[in-house]
N, C-alpha and C positions, 0 to 999 in steps of 0.2 A: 595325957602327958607321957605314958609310957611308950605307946605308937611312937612320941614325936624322938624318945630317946632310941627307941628302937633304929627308930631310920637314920636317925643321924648315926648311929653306931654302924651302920651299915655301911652309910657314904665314907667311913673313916674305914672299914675294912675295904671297901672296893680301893681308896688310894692307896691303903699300904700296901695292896698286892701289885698296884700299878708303881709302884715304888719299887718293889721287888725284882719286878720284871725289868723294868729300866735298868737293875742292877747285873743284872744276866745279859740281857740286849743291846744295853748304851742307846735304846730307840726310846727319845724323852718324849717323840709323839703324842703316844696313850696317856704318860704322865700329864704332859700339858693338858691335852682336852678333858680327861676326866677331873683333875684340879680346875680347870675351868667351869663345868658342868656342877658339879660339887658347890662353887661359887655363886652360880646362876641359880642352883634349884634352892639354896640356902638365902638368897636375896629375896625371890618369888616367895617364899614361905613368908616374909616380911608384907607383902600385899602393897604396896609402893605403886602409886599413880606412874608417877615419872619410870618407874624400873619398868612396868610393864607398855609403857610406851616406846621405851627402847628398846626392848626385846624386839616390840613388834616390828620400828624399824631395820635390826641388826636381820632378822629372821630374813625381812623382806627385800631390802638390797643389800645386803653382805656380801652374797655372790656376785652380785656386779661390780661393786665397788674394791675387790680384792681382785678380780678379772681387769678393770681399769686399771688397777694399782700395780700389778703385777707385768700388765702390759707398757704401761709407763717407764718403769724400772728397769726393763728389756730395752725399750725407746732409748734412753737418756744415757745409757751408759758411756759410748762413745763420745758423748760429749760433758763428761764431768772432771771436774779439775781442783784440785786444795780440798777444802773440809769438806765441798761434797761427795767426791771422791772416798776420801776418807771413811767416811757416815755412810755410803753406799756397799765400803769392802767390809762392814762391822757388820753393815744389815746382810750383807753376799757370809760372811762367816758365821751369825746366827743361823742361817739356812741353810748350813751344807754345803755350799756351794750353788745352789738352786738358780739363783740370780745369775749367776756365770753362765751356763749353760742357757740361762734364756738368752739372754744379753748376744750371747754367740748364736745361736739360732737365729735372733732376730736377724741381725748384721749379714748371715749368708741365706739365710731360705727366706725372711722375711715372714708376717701373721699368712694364716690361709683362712677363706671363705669358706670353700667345703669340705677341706678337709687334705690331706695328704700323707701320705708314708715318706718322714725323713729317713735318711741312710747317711747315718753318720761315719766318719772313718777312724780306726779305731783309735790312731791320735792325732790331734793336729795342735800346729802352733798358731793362738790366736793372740795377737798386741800382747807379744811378751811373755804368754802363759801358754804351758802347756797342757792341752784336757786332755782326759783320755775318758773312755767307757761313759760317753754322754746317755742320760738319760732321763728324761721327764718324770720328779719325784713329786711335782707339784699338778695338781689338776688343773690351775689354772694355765701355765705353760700348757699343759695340755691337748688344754681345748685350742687356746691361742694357736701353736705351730702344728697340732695333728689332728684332732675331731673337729673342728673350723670353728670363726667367729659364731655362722649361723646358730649352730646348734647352741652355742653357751649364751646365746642371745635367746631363746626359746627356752632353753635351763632356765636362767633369769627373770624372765617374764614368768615361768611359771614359778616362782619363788614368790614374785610379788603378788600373785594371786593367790597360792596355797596360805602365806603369810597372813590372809585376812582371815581365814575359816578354822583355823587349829588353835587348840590351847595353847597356856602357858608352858607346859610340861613338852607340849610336839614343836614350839617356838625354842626353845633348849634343845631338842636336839637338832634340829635344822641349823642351830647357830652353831651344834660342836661339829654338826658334818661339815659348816663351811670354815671353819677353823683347823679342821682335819685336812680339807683342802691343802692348806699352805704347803702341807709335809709330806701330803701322800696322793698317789692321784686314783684311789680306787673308790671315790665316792663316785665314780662315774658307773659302776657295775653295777 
């Protein structure tokens, strides 16, 4: 019992200081995925049939399925109208702007295969907005418009395989690096 308070006193010191840091940086990143993990490792200590099923599928296609999701949402933009529209500029505003800059990428460079060095200019006017200082905050954009399909196709596949052989604890953090994804693109290092 006292381990079990111990740890948990722990996971509530790692958030306040991810709390803290948010409050210095305005980067709710670190917040989100450690409140998430915290979540995750607090659920897992429950022993749950079903929770560890889903772990294992979130571990195992997560990265794909946010790679599709992210590439979609780049797709569709130009052609959305009324409450999709709407719903798309809330989820483009929860993300920084992320989705914009894919959205625009997609529309002039188009996904790459192997990969390629964009060069963006340092502002341009696209349907009505002005960007400036583009740049890939998302790793799934990423891989999409610069490290290519291939590789995030081989990322992937090997997610679905590492997803069978790790515990619950390396299933957790596989799932806050692809959740780390959305906001940062340095899980590719």
């Amino acid at each position: 019992e006292f381990r079990r308070v111990l740890f948990r006193s722990h996971l509530l010191i790692i958030w306040i200081v991810n709390i803290i840091f948010y409050q210095f940086t305005n980067s709710n990143t670190g917040t989100i995925v450690v409140s998430l993990v915290i979540i995750l490792v607090y659920l897992d200590q429950k022993q749950w049939v079903k929770f560890n099923r889903g772990l294992k599928l979130i571990s195992q296609y997560g990265f794909l399925a946010f790679s599709v999701a992210f590439a979609y949402l780049a797709v569709i933009y130009k052609n959305l109208n009324g409450a999709l529209n709407i719903l798309w500029n809330q989820l483009n505003e929860m993300l920084s702007g992320r989705l914009l800059y894919g959205a625009y990428t997609y529309d002039i460079y188009g996904f790459t295969f192997l990969g390629r060095l964009n060069r963006f200019p340092i502002k341009s006017y696209w349907r009505g907005r002005w960007l400036d200082a583009i740049f890939f905050d998302s790793v799934y954009f990423q891989f999409l418009f610069e490290i290519g399909i291939l590789y995030l196709m081989i990322i992937a596949v090997a997610f679905v395989f590492i997803g069978k052989m790790t515990t619950n604890t390396e299933k957790i953090f596989i799932i806050a690096l692809i959740y780390y994804g959305i906001m940062e693109r340095y899980i590719v290092n």
